[in-house]
C-alpha positions in Angstrom: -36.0 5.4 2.9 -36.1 7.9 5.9 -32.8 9.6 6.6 -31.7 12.1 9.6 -31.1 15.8 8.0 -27.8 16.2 8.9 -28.0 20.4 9.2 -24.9 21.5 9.4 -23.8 20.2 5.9 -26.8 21.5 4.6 -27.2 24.7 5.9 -23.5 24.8 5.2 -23.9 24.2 1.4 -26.9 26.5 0.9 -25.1 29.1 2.0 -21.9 28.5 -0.2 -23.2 27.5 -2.8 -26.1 30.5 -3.1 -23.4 32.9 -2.3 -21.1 31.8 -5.2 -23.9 31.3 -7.5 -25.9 34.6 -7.5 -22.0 36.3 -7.5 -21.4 34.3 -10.7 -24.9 35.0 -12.4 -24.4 38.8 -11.9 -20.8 38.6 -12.8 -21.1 35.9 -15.5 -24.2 35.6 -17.0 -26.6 32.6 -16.1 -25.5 30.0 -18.2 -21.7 30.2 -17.6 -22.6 30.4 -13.8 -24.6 26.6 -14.1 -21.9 25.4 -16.3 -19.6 26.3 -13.3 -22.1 25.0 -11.3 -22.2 21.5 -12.5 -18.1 21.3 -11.7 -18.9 22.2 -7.9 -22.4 20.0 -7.6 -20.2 16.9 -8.9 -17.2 17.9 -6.7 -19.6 18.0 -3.5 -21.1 14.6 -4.1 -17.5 13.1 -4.4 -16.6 14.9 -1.1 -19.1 13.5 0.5 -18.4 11.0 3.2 -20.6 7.9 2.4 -19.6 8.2 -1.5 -17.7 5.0 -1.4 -21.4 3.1 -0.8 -22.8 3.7 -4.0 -23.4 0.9 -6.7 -23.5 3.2 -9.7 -21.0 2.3 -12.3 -20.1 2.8 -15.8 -22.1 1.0 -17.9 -25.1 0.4 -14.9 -27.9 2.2 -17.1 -31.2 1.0 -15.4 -32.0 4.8 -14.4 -31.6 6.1 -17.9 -34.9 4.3 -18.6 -36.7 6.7 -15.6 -38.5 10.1 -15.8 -36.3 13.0 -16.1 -37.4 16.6 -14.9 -35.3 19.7 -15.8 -35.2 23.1 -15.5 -34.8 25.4 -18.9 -31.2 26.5 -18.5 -30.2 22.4 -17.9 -32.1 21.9 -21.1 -30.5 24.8 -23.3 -27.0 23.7 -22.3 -27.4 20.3 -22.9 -28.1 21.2 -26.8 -25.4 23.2 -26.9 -23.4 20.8 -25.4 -24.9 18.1 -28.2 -24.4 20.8 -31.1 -20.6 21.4 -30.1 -19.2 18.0 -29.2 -21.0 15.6 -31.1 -21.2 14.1 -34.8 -24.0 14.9 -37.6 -24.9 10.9 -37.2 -25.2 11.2 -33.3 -27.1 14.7 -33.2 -29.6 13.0 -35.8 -30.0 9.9 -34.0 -30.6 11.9 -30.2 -33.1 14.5 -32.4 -34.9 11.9 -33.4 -35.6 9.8 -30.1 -36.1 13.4 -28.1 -39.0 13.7 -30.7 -40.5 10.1 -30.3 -39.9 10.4 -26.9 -41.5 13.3 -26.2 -44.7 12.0 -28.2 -44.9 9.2 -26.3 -45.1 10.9 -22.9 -46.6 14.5 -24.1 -50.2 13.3 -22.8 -49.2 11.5 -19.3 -49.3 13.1 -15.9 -46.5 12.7 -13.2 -47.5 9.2 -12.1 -48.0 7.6 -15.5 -44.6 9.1 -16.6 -43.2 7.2 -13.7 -45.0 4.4 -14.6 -43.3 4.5 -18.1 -40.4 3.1 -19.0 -38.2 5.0 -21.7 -35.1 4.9 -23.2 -32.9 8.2 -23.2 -32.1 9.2 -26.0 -28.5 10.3 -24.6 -28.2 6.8 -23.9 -25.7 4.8 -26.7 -24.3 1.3 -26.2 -24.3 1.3 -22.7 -23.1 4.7 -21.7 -24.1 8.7 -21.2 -23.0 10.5 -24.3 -24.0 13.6 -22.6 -22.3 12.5 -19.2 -20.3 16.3 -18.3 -23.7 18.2 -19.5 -26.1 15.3 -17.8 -29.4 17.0 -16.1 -29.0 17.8 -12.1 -32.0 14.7 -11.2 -29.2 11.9 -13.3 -26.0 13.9 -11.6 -28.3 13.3 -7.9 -29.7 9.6 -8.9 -27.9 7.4 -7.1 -28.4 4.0 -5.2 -26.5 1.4 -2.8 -27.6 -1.4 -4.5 -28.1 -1.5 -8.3 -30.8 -4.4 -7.1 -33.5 -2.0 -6.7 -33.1 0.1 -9.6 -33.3 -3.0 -11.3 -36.4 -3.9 -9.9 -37.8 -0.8 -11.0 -37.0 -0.9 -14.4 -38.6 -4.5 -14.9 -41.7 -3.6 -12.3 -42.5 0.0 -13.4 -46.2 0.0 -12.1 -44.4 -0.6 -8.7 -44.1 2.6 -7.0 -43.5 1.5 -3.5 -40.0 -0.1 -4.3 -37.5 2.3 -2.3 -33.7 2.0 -3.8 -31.8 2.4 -0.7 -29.5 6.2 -1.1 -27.0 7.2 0.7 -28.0 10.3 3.2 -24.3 12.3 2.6 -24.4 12.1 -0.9 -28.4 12.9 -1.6 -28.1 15.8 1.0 -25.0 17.2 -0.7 -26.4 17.1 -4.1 -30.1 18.0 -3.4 -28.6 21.4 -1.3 -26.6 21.8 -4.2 -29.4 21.9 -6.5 -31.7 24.1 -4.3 -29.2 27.1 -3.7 -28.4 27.6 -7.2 -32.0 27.1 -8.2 -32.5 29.8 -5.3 -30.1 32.1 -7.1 -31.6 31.9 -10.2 -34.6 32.5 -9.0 -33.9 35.5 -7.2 -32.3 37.1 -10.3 -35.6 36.3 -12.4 -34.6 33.3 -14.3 -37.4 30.6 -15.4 -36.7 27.7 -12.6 -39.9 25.7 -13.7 -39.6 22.2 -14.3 -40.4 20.0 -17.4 -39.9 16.8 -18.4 -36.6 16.2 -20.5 -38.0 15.3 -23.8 -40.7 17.9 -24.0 -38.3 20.7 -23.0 -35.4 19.9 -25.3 -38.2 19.4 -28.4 -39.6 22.9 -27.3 -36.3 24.1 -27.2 -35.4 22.5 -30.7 -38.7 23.2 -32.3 -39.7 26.6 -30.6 -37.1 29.4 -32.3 -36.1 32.4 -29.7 -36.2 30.2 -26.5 -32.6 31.1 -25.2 -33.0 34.6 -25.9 -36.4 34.3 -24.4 -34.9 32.8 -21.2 -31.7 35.0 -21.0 -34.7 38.5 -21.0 -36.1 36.6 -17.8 -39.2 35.8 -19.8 -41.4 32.2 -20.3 -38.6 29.9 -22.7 -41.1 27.6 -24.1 -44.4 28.9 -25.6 -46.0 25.3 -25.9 -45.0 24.3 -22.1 -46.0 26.2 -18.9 -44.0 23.6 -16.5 -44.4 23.2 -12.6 -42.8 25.2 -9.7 -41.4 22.5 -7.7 -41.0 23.5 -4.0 -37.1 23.4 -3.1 -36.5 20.0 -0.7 -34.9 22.1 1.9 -36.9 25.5 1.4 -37.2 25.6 4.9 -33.7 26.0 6.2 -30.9 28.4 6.1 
């Protein structure tokens, strides 16, 4: 689906948003200032004018089945998040599939991972128990007709089926997610990507990783990641 950049609301939020988050990291401390984050990035998808066009719902879980990509600080405070709120029988149950699936996609490149269909293991009867801490690439996943995310989760190897998005919404929330990417990067933060599973089982397996990352050094010693380009790197 091709959609018209509409530059004023993006400029607009790259600027707000990178202001507010490199004041917050130097004032706050990294992790508080993406917690804070998250409250803002959900706050501008709401705003934004074609919200009332989505199909997500409670209980619509197709995507949770999809490849998930996430930066270290999304991956630290999600097990935080898990260690604080949730019970013994729950954090035993998530450790577990994070593990199996981490196995079962540790050898598969980009393309096969999309090509793969697996449960998350934040995913329990139906619903997100993770939903508040949920990575930035679930809080930005959206479509305007469940149909299509459908279609994807029963035709995997089908990489050509487009689920139609709404341009407000996936401008709002992908500016969002490049200026306090930006921010963190500038202050010498880790802003590689990895996938879900293999981050959080580093994170769980791996001891030091959150000191690691709050010294600005490599958090994972088993995963290198990727430096994804920003998707609007070229405006201001």
């Amino acid at each position: 689906m091709e959609i018209s950049i509409d530059l004023a609301l993006v400029r607009g939020i790259l600027a707000q948003e990178g202001k507010r988050a490199r004041d917050e990291i130097r004032d706050e401390g990294v992790v508080s200032a993406y917690e804070n984050s998250r409250l803002r990035h959900d706050s501008r998808i709401a705003a934004a004018p074609d919200v009332e066009t989505l199909a997500c719902r409670a209980g619509c879980n197709w995507c949770c089945y999809f490849s998930v990509d996430v930066r270290a600080v999304e991956a630290l405070t999600i097990l935080d998040f898990v260690e604080r709120t949730l019970s013994v029988e729950e954090k035993t149950r998530i450790y577990a599939e994070v593990r199996a699936n981490s196995a079962a996609l540790r050898n598969l490149d980009e393309v096969e991972r999309m090509r793969r269909n697996v449960k998350c293991a934040f995913l329990s009867e139906g619903r997100c128990t993770i939903y508040s801490a949920r990575p930035q690439t679930c809080r930005n996943y959206h479509a305007t007709d469940a149909a299509g995310c459908q279609q994807s989760y029963e035709d995997p190897d089908n990489l050509e089926i487009d689920p139609e998005f709404a341009p407000a919404v996936y401008q709002s929330g992908a500016a969002h997610v490049d200026a306090f990417t930006r921010a963190m990067r500038e202050a010498g933060y880790d802003t590689n990507v990895y996938e879900l599973n293999s981050a959080l089982e580093a994170a769980l397996s791996e001891r030091g990783a959150s000191e690691r990352f709050a010294a600005k050094s490599p958090p994972f010693i088993t995963l290198s990641g990727d430096d994804v380009p920003a998707e609007f790197d070229d405006l201001e």
